[in-house]
C-alpha positions as CSV (number, residue, x, y, z in Angstrom):
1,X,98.6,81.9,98.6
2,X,95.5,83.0,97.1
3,X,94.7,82.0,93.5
4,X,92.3,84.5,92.1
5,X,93.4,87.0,90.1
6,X,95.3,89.9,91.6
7,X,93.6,93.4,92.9
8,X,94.7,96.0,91.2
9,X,94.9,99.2,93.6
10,X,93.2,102.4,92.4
11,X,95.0,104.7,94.8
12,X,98.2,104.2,94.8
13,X,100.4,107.8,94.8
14,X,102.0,108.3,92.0
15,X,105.0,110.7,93.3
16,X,107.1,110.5,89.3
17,X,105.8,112.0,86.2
18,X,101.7,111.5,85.8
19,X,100.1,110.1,82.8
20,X,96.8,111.6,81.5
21,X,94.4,109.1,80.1
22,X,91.4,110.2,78.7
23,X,88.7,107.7,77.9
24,X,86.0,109.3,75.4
25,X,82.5,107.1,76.3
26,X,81.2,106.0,73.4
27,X,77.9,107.9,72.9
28,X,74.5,105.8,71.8
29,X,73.6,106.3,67.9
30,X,75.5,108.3,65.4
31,X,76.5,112.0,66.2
32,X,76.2,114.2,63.6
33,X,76.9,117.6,65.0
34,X,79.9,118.2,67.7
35,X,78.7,117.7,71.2
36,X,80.0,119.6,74.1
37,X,82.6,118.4,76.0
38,X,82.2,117.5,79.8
39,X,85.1,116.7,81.5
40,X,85.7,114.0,84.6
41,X,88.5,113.7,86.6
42,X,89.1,110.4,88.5
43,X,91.6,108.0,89.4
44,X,93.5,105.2,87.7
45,X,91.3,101.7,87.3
46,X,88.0,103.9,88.2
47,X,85.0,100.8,87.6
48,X,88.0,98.7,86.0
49,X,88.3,95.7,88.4
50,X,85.8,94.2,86.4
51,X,86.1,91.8,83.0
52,X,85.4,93.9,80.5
53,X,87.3,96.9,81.1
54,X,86.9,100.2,81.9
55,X,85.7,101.8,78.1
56,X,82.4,99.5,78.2
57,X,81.4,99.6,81.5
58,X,81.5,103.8,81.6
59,X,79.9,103.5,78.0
60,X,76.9,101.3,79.2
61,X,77.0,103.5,82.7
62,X,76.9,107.0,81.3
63,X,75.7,106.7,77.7
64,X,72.0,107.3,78.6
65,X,73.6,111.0,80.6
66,X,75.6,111.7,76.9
67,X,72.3,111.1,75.3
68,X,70.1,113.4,77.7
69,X,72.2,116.0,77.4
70,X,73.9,116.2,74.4
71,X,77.6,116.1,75.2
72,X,80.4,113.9,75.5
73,X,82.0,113.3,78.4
74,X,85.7,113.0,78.9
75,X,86.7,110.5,81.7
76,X,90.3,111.8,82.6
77,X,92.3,109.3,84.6
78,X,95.0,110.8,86.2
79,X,96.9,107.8,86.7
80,X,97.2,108.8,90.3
81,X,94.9,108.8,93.6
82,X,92.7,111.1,95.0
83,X,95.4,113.1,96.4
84,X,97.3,113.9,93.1
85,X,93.3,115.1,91.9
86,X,93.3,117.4,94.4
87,X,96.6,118.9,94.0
88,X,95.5,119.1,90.3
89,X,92.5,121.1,91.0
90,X,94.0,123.3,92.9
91,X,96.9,124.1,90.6
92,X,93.6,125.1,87.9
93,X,91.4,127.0,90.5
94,X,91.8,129.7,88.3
95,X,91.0,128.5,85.5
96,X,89.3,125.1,85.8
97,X,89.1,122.5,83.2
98,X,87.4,119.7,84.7
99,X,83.2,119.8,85.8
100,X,83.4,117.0,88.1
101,X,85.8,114.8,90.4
102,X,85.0,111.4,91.5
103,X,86.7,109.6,94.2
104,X,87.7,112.1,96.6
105,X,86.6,110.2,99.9
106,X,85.8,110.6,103.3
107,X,89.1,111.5,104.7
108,X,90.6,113.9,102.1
109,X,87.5,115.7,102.3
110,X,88.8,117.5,105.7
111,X,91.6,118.8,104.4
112,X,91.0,122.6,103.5
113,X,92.8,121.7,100.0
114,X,89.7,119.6,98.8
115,X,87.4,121.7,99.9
116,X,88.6,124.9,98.3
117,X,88.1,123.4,94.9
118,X,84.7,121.8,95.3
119,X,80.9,123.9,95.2
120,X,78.7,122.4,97.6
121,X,75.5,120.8,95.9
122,X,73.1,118.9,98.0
123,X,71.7,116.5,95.5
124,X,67.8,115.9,95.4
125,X,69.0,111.9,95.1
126,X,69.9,112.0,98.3
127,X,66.8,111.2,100.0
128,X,67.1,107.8,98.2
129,X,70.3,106.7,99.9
130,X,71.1,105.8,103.6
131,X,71.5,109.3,105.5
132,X,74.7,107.7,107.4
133,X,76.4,107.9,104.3
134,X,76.1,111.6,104.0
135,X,76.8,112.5,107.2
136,X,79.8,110.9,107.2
137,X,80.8,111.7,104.0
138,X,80.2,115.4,104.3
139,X,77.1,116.8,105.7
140,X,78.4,119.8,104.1
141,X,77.6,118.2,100.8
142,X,81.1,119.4,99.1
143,X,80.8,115.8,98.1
144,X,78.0,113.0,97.6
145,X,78.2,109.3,98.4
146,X,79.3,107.5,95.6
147,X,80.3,103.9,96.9
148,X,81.5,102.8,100.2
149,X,84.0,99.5,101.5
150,X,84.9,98.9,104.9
151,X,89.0,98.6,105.4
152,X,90.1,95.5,107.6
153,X,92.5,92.6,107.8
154,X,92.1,89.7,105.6
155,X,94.1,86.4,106.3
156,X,94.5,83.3,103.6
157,X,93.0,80.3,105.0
158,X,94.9,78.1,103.4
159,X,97.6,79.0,106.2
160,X,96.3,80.2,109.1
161,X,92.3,80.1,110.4
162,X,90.2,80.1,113.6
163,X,91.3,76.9,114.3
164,X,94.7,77.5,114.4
165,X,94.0,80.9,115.7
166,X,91.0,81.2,117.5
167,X,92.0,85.4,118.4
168,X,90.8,86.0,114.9
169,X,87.5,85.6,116.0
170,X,87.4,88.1,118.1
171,X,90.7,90.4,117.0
172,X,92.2,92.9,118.9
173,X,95.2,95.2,118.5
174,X,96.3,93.5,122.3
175,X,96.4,90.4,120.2
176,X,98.2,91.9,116.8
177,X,100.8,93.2,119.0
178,X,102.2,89.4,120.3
179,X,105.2,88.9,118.2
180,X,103.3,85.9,116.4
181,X,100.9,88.1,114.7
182,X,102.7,91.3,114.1
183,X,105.5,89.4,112.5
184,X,102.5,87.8,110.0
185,X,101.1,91.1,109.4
186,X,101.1,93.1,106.4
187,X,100.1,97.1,106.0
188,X,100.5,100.0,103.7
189,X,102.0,103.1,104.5
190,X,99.6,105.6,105.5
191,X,101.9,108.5,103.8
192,X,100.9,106.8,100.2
193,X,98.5,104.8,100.9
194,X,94.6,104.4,101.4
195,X,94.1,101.4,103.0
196,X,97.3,102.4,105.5
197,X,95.5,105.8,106.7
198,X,92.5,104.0,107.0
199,X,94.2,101.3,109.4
200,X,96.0,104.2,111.4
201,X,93.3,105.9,112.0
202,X,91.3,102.8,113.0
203,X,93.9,102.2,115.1
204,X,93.9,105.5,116.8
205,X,89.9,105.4,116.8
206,X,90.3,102.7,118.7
207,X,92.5,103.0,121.6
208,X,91.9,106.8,122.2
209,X,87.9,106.3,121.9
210,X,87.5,103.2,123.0
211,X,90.5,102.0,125.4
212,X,91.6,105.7,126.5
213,X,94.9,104.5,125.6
214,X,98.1,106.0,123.9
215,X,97.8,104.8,120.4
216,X,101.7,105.7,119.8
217,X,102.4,102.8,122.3
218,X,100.9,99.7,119.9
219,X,103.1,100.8,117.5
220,X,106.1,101.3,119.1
221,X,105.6,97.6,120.2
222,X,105.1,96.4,116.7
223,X,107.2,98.5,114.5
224,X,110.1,96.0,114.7
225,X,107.9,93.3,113.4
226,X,105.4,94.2,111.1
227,X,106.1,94.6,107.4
228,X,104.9,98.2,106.1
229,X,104.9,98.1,102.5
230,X,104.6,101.6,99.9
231,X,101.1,100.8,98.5
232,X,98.5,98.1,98.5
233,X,99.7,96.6,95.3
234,X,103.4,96.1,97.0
235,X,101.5,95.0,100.1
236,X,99.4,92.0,98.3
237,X,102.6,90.7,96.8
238,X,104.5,90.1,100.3
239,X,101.0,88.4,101.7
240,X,100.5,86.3,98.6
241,X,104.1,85.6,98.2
242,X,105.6,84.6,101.8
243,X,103.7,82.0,103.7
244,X,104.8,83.8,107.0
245,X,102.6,86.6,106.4
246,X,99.1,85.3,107.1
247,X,97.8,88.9,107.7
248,X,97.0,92.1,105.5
249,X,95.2,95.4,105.7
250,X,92.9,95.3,102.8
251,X,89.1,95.2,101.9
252,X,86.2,93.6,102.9
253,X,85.5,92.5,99.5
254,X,88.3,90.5,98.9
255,X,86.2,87.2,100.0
256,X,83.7,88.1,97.8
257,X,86.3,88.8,95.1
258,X,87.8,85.6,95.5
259,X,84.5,83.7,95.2
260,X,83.5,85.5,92.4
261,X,86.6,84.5,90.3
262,X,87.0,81.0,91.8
263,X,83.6,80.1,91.9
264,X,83.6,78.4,95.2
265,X,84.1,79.0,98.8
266,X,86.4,82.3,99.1
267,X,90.1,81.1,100.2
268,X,90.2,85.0,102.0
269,X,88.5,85.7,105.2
270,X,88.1,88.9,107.1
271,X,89.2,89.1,111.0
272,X,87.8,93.0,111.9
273,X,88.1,94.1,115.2
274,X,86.4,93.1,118.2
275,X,85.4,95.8,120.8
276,X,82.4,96.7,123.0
277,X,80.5,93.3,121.5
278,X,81.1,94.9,118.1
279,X,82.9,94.3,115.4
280,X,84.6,97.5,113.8
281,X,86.8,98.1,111.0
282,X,86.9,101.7,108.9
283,X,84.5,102.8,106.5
284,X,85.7,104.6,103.4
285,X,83.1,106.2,101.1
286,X,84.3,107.6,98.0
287,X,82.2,110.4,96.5
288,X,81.7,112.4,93.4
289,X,82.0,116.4,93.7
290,X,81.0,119.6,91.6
291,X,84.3,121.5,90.7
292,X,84.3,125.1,91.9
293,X,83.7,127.5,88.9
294,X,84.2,124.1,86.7
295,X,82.5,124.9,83.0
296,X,79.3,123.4,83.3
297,X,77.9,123.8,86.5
298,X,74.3,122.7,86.1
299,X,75.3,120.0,84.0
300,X,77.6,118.7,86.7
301,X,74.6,119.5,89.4
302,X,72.7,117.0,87.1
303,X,75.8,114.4,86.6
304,X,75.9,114.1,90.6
305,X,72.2,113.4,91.0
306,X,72.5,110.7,87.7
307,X,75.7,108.9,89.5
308,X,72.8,108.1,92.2
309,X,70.3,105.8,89.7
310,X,70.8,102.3,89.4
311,X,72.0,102.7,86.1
312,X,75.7,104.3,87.4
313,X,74.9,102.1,91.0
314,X,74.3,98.8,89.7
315,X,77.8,98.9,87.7
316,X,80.0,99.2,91.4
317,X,79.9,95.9,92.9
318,X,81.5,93.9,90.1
319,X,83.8,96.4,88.5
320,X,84.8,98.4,91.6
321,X,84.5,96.4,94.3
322,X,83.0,98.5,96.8
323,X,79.2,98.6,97.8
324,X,77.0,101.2,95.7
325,X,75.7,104.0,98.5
326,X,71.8,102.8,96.1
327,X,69.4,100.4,98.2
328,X,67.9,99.5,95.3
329,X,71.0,97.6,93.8
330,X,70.5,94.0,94.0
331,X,73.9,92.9,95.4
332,X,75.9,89.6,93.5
333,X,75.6,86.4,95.2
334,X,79.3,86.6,95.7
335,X,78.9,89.7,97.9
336,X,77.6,87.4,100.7
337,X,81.1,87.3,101.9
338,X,82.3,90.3,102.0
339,X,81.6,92.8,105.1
340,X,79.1,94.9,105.3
């Protein structure tokens, strides 16, 4: 069982009544006339993994943007995922309200839905970041990078290992589908859940790209023994709560997240697929897009490029636990763990 503090999950569908929290970023110096209002939508915990909560570490992040410009922006967490965003902005096309969305990611983006309430801006910033990233983000730039984290299977150490199982070494979905390991394994459902689409799909990637298999047949093996939980948050507490499950679909941060609050050797490892002399597991990038007739339409052009410095960048690895799309943020020393 791990003993660092729990994950919280940022993207868990909300399905009952959704709670609207707006956090206000406290500007720098004293205003004295009323500042226009620019509005953010995002999801629930958005850079709140971190110590010091969400309201200081937007403040320090986006104060100096408040400043420039003269406004106030409104961070309005939707208590939901990306998918709920969507829905919102699409019930307001008319009439929109917010200027920008962040965390719309790489998958959603395909969906006709998300892109019917985005303007397609190709940021100036981007010739700062890794090209990969925007291509598969969206090379049609209805969205820019904004942070990235690879999705994969995490084990505890403290009950299984490559010792004990050397197939983690080299991990393939031949070797998750022996009743050992599929009975020890965790997921999310892909329905609700981020992390669970992003291990389907990897899943399908893999035996219809690589294998030229049937990937309906490696689940039809395992469905009677894995353990497909709602969300993320449900899935952490079967893997940290039942010794039999060694094996969870998670992120590649979670070593590094577990040295970080421990301060010693990580007691979470990563066992990513094994294919080809590779080792594969699914990138997610998460990105920031310009609402489609939002209010402020240069100003958001100008929020996009901003979310690209080092300021916005450098405040990612500790507080969202996901890499910042910047080269030019120094990483923590804790992020030596995690995948890359």
């Amino acid at each position: 069982m791990s003993e660092y503090p729990v994950r919280r999950n940022p993207k868990v569908l909300v399905t009952a009544i959704v709670v609207v929290v707006v956090i206000v970023v406290a500007s720098y110096g004293i205003l004295t006339w009323p500042r226009e209002k620019f509005v953010v939508y995002t999801y629930s915990s958005f850079l709140d993994w971190g110590d010091e909560g969400a309201a200081e570490v937007l403040a320090r992040a986006f104060g100096p943007f408040e400043e420039k410009y003269g406004v106030e922006i409104e961070f309005v967490d939707l208590q939901a995922d990306a998918n709920f965003i969507v829905s919102k902005l699409v019930s307001e096309a008319s009439n929109p309200i917010a200027d920008v969305v962040i965390g719309i990611d790489n998958i959603l983006i395909l969906q006709e839905a998300a892109r019917s309430v985005l303007e397609p801006y190709e940021s100036p910033m981007l010739a700062s970041i890794n090209s990969t990233f925007v291509d598969e983000m969206d090379p049609d730039h209805y969205l820019t990078p904004f942070d990235f984290g690879l999705v994969t299977l995490i084990y505890s150490t403290n009950t299984i290992n490559t010792t004990t199982n050397p197939e983690l070494d080299n991990l393939t979905f031949a070797d998750l589908a022996t009743p050992e390991l599929a009975s020890a394994l965790v997921t999310e459902d892909p329905h609700l859940s981020s992390p669970g689409l992003s291990f389907l799909l990897s899943e399908i990637a893999v035996c219809s790209e690589i294998l030229g298999e049937d990937w309906k047949v490696w689940w039809n093996d395992v469905k009677t023994h894995i353990d497909v939980e709602e969300g993320w948050t449900e899935a952490w507490s079967a893997w940290s709560s039942d010794p039999t499950k060694h094996l969870m679909v998670s992120y590649g941060t979670d070593p590094a997240y577990s040295a970080y609050y421990t301060g010693s050797e990580p007691d979470t490892a990563v066992a990513p697929f094994r294919y080809l002399d590779q080792d594969w597991a699914w990138m997610q990038i998460e990105g920031v897009g310009l609402v489609k007739n939002g209010p402020h339409p240069e100003l958001g052009k100008a929020f996009i490029d901003y979310c690209l410095n080092v300021t916005v960048q450098q405040e990612i690895p500790l507080n969202q636990w996901m890499f910042p799309v910047s080269s030019e943020v120094e990483l923590p020393t804790a992020f030596q763990y995690a995948i890359h």
